[in-house]
Each structure stands twice: as C-alpha cells, then as structure tokens.
C-alpha angles and dihedrals in degrees: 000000000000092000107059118089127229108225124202113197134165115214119265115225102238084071095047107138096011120114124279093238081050100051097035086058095056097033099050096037093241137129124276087233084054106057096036080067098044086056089053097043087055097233088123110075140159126200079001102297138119117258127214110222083244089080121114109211130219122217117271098023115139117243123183119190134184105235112234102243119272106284127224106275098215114176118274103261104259098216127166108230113203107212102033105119122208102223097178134356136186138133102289106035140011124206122215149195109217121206124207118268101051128083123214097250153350112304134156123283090015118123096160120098127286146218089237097048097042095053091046093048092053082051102253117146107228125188120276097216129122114017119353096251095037086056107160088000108145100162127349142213133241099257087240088056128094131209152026123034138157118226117187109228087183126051087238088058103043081058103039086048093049087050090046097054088039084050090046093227093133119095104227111187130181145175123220139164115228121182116251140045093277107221110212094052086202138036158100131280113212111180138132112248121203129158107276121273093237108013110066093188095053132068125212150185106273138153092229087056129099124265119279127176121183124189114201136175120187110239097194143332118243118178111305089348148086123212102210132196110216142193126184129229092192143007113243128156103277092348094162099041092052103047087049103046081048085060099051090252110098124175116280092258098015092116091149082071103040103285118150103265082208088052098063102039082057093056090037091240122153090173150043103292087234128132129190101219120157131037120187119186154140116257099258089223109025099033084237107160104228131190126190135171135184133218120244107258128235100280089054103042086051086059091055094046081049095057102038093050079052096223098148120123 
C-alpha cells in the first residue's frame, strides 16, 4: 500500500450534480471501470466516510481517494488499421475517418485496434496531453461507428479543442437510420441522459441524468424507416442511440437499445446504423474555419442498396 497516494480534492464546479463515478472520471483523469473499483473497494470517502458510486457531489465538497498504484505503463499498441483514413493533416490537428471496429483510444478489457496506435503506428506524433493512452483524444466514437474524428497532434490544440467541444462551439453532424417514419420530420430531443440504473453498459433518459439536447431532420423516408440528419447539441455517451430508441425510433442495428434483430440481418447490419459525417470548427491555432465531411462506407452503402431495391420482407 506505500505506494498508493492519498489525494485530497475539492469538487470543481463543471461537475457539479453528476455522480461521483461520473466526475471522478473526468477530474482525475481515470477510467470510469477504475474508479468504480476504487468506490467498491472503499478507498473514496467524504467526511470519512465511504461513498457509493450513487452519490451526486456539490461543489466544493472535499473528496479523498485513495489513488489506484501506478500501473504498469506498457506502450500503446502501434497497430496499422486498414481502413482508417487520414482527412486532413497538419501540425496542430489530423482528421480522421474512423471504421468500425476500432475505439478511439486504450481502455480496459479492449484488445481491438485504436485511434492512438494506429496513428502512431503510421508515424504520425500526436499530443501528450490528458491521460497517457488517450493521448490527443478530444472527443471520441462509439467503436461500432464510423466516421469523422479530431485528434490534437500539439499540447495548444488538444486544450483549445477540449474547451471548444465543452463550449459547444463544434458542429457535429450524423447520419443515422431509425425505424419508423419519424412525425415530426423535424425537432428537437431534450432529455437528461445518465448511465442506466441496472444496466452498467447501457445509458438512458433519466431526470437525474445531464443535460442532452439532439437536433434531427428527416432526409428521406424509405419503407418502415426514416433516414435523419442530426446535430448534436451536446456530446453525451450514446446520445443518439438513446434519445431515439426513447422515442420508439432506435437506430436500424442498434439491438443493445430496442432495435428489430430481424430488422438488421435483413438489411445485413451488425451495427447501429449511425455516421459521423460531417465536422464543422474552428482551426484550434489559425481560427480557420474548417468543414469536413466523410462518405458512408461499404456496410452502409449496401443497406441503402437493400432498401431501395426494396427487398425487405
């Protein structure tokens, strides 16, 4: 046990409300898995006293915890990624287009490819800011979405692109096939998002939850199911997936939040039907403003094919 530090912190207040396995997460820089065990385990305590990890926290209340002990700091994986396509590249920032199959970063209990390694690998020098295996990481992708991402290659542009997203000034726009014919064609969702109360690996509406604002616009109806142009307001965990599965409308794949199983092998989908396909910014050094946007790849463009040739039972 000497070598775990004791760590006295008072609560900021942007995490203000949220629950303490939520803001530690984001204040100490650790995963969500380790400090779930560390709560567990009792070493986070107020008052002293221990804290479940169903505890919302104040601002400036005083937390001590227990840090887990330094970890073996193996090497990020350098892995190629075939697939991963460099968009734009210069010496603050890279744009990607993610393929399925690759999270953004390190993370307990992965062993696929990610963003970070497969950049490396390709020799690219990415910032070492934030925690040592989300290195450059400004926002991130579900692993079974495809698309556009940011990666910070200098330390100025990893923060000024964290303040940019918290500040909401980023244009985030996907595409996603719900089922249904949405009606209205166009809104907006408003509802509190927190990690479901029984379910750790899913996420739901709740009015505990933090605030999460979507803004769609059908694009077309095809039978029994709406393509949707979306922009986030926000940037919450499977925000998408969970405001339209709330509206009876989940995404075409998506069968972790309610969508038809039969549905999806019909359409030959073995994910959420879900693109990240447009990114809108402000250069983090220059003030450029930048637009990018990303072609649907190959499983999505065969659904299509599928739907249009109306082949569905």
């Amino acid at each position: 046990m000497s070598n775990r530090e004791l760590r006295t912190l008072s609560v900021p207040e942007g995490v203000a409300g949220e629950r303490i396995d939520s803001a530690l997460t984001r204040v100490l820089g650790l995963s969500r898995t380790t400090v779930v065990k560390l709560l567990e385990d009792g070493d986070i305590t107020t008052g002293g006293k221990a804290m479940p990890k169903s505890d919302r926290v104040t601002a400036g209340q005083i937390i001590e915890v227990l840090m887990p002990a330094p970890m073996n700091t193996d090497p990020i994986p350098l892995t190629p990624l075939e697939g991963l396509t460099v968009v734009y590249d210069d010496q603050d920032i890279i744009v990607i287009d993610k393929p399925i199959g690759c999270a953004a970063h390190p993370s307990p209990g992965w062993t696929g490819p990610t963003v970070v390694g497969a950049l490396m690998a390709a020799g690219y020098s990415i910032s070492t800011s934030g925690p040592a295996e989300r290195q450059g990481i400004v926002h991130r992708l579900d692993v079974g979405t495809s698309g556009l991402m940011i990666v910070a290659k200098s330390d100025k542009a990893f923060h000024a692109l964290k303040d940019a997203f918290r500040d909401r000034s980023v244009d985030k726009i996907y595409h996603a096939m719900v089922q249904g014919h949405m009606d209205p064609t166009t809104g907006t969702i408003d509802a509190p998002i927190d990690r479901h109360p029984k379910e750790d690996h899913r996420f739901a509406v709740m009015a505990t939850g933090k605030e999460s604002i979507t803004h769609y616009e059908v694009i077309e109806f095809y039978r029994g199911v709406s393509m949707v142009n979306i922009e986030l307001e926000t940037g919450r965990t499977h925000q998408i997936r969970v405001h339209f599965s709330a509206l009876h409308h989940p995404l075409v794949g998506d069968t972790t939040y309610g969508a038809d199983p039969v549905l999806a092998k019909s359409l030959q989908m073995s994910r959420p039907w879900l693109h990240a396909a447009e990114l809108r910014f402000a250069h983090p050094a220059t003030g450029q403003a930048l637009n990018f946007s990303a072609p649907y790849p190959a499983d999505l463009t065969r659904s299509l094919a599928l739907l249009s040739d109306a082949v569905l039972p």
